[in-house]
N, C-alpha and C positions, 0 to 999 in steps of 0.2 A: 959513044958515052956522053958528049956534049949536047946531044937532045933530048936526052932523058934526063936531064937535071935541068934543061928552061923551061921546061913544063908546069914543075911545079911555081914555079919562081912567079911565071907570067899569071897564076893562079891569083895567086897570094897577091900581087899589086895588084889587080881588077880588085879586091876584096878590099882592099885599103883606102882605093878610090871610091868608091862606092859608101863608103861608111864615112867619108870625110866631105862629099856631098850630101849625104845626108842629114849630117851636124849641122853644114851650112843652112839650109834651109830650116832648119827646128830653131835656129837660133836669130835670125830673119825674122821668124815667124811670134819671137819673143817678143823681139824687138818692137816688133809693129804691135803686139797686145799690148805692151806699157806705154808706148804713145798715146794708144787709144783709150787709153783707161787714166792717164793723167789727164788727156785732153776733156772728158765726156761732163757737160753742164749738170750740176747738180740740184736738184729739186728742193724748192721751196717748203718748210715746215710752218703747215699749218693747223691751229688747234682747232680737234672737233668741238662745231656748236651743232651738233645735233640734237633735236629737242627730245622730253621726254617719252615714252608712250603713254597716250589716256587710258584707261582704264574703270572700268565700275568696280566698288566693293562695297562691302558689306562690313559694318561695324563690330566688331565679336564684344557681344554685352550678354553676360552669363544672367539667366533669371532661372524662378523656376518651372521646369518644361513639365507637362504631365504627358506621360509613353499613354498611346491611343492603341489598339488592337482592332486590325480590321476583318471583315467575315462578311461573307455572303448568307442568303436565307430566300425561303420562303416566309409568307405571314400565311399563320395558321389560325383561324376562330379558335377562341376556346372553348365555346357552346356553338358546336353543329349536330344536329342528327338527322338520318335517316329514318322517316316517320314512315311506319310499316303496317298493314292490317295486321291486328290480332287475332280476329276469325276469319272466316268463310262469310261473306253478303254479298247482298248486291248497294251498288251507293242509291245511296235514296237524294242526300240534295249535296249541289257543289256550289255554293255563292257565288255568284255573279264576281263580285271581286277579288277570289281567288287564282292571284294570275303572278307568274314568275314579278320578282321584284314589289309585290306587296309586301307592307308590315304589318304583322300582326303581334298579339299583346300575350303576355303569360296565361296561359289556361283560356283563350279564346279559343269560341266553336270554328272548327275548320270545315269538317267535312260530320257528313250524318251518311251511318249505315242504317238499312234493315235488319230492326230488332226485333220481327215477328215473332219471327222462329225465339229466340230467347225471352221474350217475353214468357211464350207458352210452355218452356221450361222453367222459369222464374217460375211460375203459378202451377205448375205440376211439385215443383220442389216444396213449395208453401203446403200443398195441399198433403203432402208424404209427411210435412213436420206435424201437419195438425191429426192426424193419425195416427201417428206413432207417441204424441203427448195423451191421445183419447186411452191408447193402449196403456200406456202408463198410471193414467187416473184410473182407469178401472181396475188397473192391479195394484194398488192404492185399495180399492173399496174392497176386491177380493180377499187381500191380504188381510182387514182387518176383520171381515165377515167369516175366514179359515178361521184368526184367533180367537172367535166366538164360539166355533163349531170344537174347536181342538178343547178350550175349555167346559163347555156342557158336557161332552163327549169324555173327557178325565172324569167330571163330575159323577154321573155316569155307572165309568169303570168303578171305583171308587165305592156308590152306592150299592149297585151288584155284589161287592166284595164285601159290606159288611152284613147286607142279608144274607149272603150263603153263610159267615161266619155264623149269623146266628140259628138258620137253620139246621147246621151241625151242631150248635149247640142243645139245639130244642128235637132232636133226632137221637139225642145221646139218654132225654128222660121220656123218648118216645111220645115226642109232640109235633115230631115231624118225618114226610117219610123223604126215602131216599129218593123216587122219583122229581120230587120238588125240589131238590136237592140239586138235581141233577143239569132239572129245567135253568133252573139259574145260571149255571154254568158253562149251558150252551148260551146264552143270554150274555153273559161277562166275554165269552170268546168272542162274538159278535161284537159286542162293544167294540172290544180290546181290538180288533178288524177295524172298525169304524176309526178309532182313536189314531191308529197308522195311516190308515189313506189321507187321513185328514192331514198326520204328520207331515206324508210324504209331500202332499201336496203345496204345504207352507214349506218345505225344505226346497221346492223348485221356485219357490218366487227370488229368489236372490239372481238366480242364472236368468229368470223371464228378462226380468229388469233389467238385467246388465246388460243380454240382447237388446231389449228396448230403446238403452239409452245408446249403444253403437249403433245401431239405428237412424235413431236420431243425430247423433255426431256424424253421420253420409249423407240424412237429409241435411243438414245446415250448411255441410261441405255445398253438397249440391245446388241449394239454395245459393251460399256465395258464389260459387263460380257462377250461376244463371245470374245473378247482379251484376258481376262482374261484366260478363257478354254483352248487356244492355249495357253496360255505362260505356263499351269498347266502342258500341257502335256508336257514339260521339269522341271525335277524334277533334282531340286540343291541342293547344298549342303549350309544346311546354316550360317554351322560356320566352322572352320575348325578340324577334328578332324579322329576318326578314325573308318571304319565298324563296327561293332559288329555281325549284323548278315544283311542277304537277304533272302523275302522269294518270287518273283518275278522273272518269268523270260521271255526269248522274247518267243510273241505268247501267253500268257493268258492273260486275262482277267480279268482285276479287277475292282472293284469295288468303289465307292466315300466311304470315310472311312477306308479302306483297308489300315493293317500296310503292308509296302513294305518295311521298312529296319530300323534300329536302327545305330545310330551317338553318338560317344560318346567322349568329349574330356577330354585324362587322362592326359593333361598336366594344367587344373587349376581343380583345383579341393576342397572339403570343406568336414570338419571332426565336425559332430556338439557332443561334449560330452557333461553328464551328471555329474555333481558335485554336491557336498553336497551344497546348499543351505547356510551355513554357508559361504561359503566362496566370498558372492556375493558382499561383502563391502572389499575383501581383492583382487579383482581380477578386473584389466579396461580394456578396448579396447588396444592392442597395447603388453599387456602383451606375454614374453617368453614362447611360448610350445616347448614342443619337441614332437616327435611322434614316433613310433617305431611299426614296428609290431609284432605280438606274436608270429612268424615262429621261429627258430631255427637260429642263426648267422644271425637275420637282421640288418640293420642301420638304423641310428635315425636319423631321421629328424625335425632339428629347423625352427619353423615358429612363426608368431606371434596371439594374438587373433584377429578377426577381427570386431567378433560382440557377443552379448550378450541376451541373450533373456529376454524381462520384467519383467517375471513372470515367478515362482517355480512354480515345479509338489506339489500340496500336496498329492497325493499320495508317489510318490517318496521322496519328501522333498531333490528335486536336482533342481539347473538351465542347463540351457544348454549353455554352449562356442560353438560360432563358427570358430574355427582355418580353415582359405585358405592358401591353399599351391599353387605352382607357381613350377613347375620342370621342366627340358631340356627334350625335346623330345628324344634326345641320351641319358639321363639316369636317368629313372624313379624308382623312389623307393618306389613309391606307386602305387596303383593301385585300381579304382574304385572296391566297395564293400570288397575290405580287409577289415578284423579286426585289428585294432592296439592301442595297449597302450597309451594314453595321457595324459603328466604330465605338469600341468600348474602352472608356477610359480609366485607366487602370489606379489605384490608390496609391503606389508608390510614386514622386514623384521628384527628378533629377534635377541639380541644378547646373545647365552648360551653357553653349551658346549656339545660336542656328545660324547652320551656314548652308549656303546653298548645295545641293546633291553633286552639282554637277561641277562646282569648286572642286571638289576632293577625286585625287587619281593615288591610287593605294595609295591611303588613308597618311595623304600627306596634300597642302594646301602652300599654298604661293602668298603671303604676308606682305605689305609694303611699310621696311624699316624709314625709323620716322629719321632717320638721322639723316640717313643717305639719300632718302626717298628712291635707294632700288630694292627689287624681290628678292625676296631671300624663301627657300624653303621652309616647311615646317612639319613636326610629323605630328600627326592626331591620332587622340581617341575618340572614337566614337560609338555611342551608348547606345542611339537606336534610328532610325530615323521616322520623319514625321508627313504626312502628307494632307498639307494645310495652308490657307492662305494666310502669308505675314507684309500685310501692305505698308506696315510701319517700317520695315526692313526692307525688303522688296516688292514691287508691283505682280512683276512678272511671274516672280519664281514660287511655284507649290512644292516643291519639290526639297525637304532640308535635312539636314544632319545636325542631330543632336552632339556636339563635341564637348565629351568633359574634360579633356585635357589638352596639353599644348599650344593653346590659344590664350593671349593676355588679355583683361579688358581694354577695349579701346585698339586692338588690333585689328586695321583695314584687311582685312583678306577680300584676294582681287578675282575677282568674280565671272573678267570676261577676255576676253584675245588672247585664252590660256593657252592655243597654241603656238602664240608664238613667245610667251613670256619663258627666261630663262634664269636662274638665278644671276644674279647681278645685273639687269638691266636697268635702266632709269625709266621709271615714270611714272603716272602722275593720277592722283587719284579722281574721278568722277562722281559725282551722288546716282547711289543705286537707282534713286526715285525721279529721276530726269526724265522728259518725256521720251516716245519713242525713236526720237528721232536719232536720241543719243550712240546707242549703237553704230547706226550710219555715219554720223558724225566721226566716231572713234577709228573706226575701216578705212574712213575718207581720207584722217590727219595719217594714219599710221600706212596708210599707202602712200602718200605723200613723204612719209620721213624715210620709206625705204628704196623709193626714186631717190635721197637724196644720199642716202648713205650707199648705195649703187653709185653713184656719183663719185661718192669723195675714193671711195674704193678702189675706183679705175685713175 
């Protein structure tokens, strides 16, 4: 029985020892932490003279901005045509200085067809008018030669009819016979025969003539178009402008339809662009464009709009401006089917302030309060933007936003080392308009100030 009860016994002391060594040492282990932590040299407090960061900005100075609308185009002539034969010839003469890139004048001689053949219809058509006028006259002199015949000829009847009256009368006291009687009356039928044909024949003059004169209306038709053929086969110019191209020459043959040369004048000329659709209520007839082409060192050319089309693509969800332009033949800055930029400036017009594009990160901008001289954020509106040079404001920057709201006048909005600026940072404003070194400058100091605050950090 006395070994089964030190069993446990001897348990339970191991468990006591064990837990009472291990206080020892937790408490040891205190002991040496609060030494070390009374004893440990304490760090000197130093205040940050860390300098500001530099930075460039821009002035926010509200004026007023006019909203520009930009469009691509081609430039179209407004007077070109396709110079075509209108008969059948052969070319008879082609000038010498008929040659791609000649000018020539309104209604100058170009080219000359053979106008044989139409001539010889001209004078066949002359010769059908003067015969069917001959026809006419002499139905003129017949007409009035019937109304002589038609009158004798009643006169006549007439006579006949009062001799027979009388020889019935003089037949009745046996003074005459019935044979004579008789005679007469075949005499009066005869007449009365003569008197109709003659009628009939003055009843057809109305129809002769009418013939006569459609006739004549075929001859004249004929006659004009034979004028016509002869005047075709001189081929004018019909506005004034300049060759493009010739594909005729003397001795062939061409054809009615046939292009023979192309006319083109690049001195008026129309640019029809396409613009958003939005801007159809902010844009009239009369309005400012300018134009420029997309070569390399071109000039711009101001013109005005001239028309405006009714109706939006809804496909594109654009209208179309028509800007005409009007240049000196000595010096042309455009030139039919160029491509060129057109920006149309619209008649409403906003009053904000420009800031740089590339300032603004959802339509919020980094300001330097003048109190503190650190960033503060800001949130903007913005109206539209603008793509223009403002060297009065920035050298560099083409690139702006129109801001009508959120911005005070006289507010620096900071324009560069936006990614490292924070709100509440310190520092320090720059003029946009520094030369280029500035920049360099600003990356140089502000590498320098974050070696130094690395520094103070550790």
């Amino acid at each position: 029985m006395q070994p089964s009860t030190s069993k446990p016994r001897a348990r339970l002391l191991r468990f006591f020892v064990r837990a009472g060594v291990s206080l020892a040492f937790i408490a040891v282990a205190l002991v040496i932490f609060n030494a070390l932590k009374n004893s440990r040299p304490s760090a000197e407090q130093v205040e940050s003279t860390a300098r500001p960061r530099p930075v460039r900005t821009v002035t926010a100075t509200p004026a007023e901005i006019p909203r520009w609308w930009v469009g691509y185009a081609s430039v179209d002539p407004i007077n070109a045509a396709d110079i075509a034969a209108e008969i059948t010839a052969v070319v008879l003469e082609r000038p010498a200085w008929l040659r791609s890139g000649a000018a020539v004048e309104k209604d100058q001689l170009i080219l000359t067809l053979d106008a044989s053949d139409y001539d010889a219809r001209l004078a066949q058509a002359h010769a059908a008018i003067g015969a069917i006028e001959a026809n006419l006259d002499a139905l003129d002199t017949e007409t009035e030669s019937l109304d002589e015949q038609i009158t004798f000829a009643r006169e006549s009847v007439d006579l006949l009819r009062w001799e027979i009256d009388q020889l019935v009368e003089a037949r009745k006291v046996g003074a005459s016979s019935e044979a004579e009687v008789e005679r007469l009356r075949r005499q009066l039928a005869g007449a009365r025969g003569s008197e109709e044909a003659l009628q009939e024949r003055r009843r057809s003059i109305p129809s002769r003539r009418a013939l006569l004169r459609s006739n004549l209306t075929g001859a004249h038709a004929d006659r004009d178009i034979a004028e016509l053929n002869v005047r075709r086969c001189s081929i004018r110019a019909p506005f004034a402008g300049v060759i493009e191209f010739v594909s005729a020459d003397t001795g062939e043959r061409v054809n009615a339809g046939q292009t023979l040369l192309r006319i083109v004048d690049p001195n008026h000329l129309e640019i029809p662009v396409r613009i958003p659709a939005s801007a159809a209520t902010e844009i009239a007839v009369g309005a400012i464009a300018q134009i420029t082409p997309t070569s390399a060192n071109a000039t711009m050319t101001e013109s005005r709009v001239a028309r405006l089309s009714p109706q939006a693509d809804p496909a594109t969800r654009t209208i179309t401006v028509f800007i005409e332009i009007e240049q000196d033949a000595s010096r042309r800055l455009l030139l039919p089917g160029q491509f060129v930029r057109a920006r149309v400036r619209s008649s409403t017009i906003e009053t904000a302030s420009l800031v740089p594009r590339s300032a603004i990160d959802n339509d919020r901008v980094f300001v330097i309060n003048k109190e503190t001289s650190r960033a503060e954020p800001r949130d903007v509106t913005i109206a539209f933007y603008v793509n223009n040079d403002h060297p009065e404001l920035d050298e560099h920057e083409t690139q702006w936003a129109a801001v009508v709201s959120g911005l005070e006048p006289g507010d620096a909005v900071i324009t560069s080392n936006l990614d490292e600026i924070v709100s509440g940072i310190l520092v320090q404003s720059l003029e946009a308009g520094e030369n280029s070194g500035a920049e360099g400058d600003v990356d140089g100091v502000e590498g320098k100030k974050s070696v130094e605050d690395e520094g103070a950090r550790e």
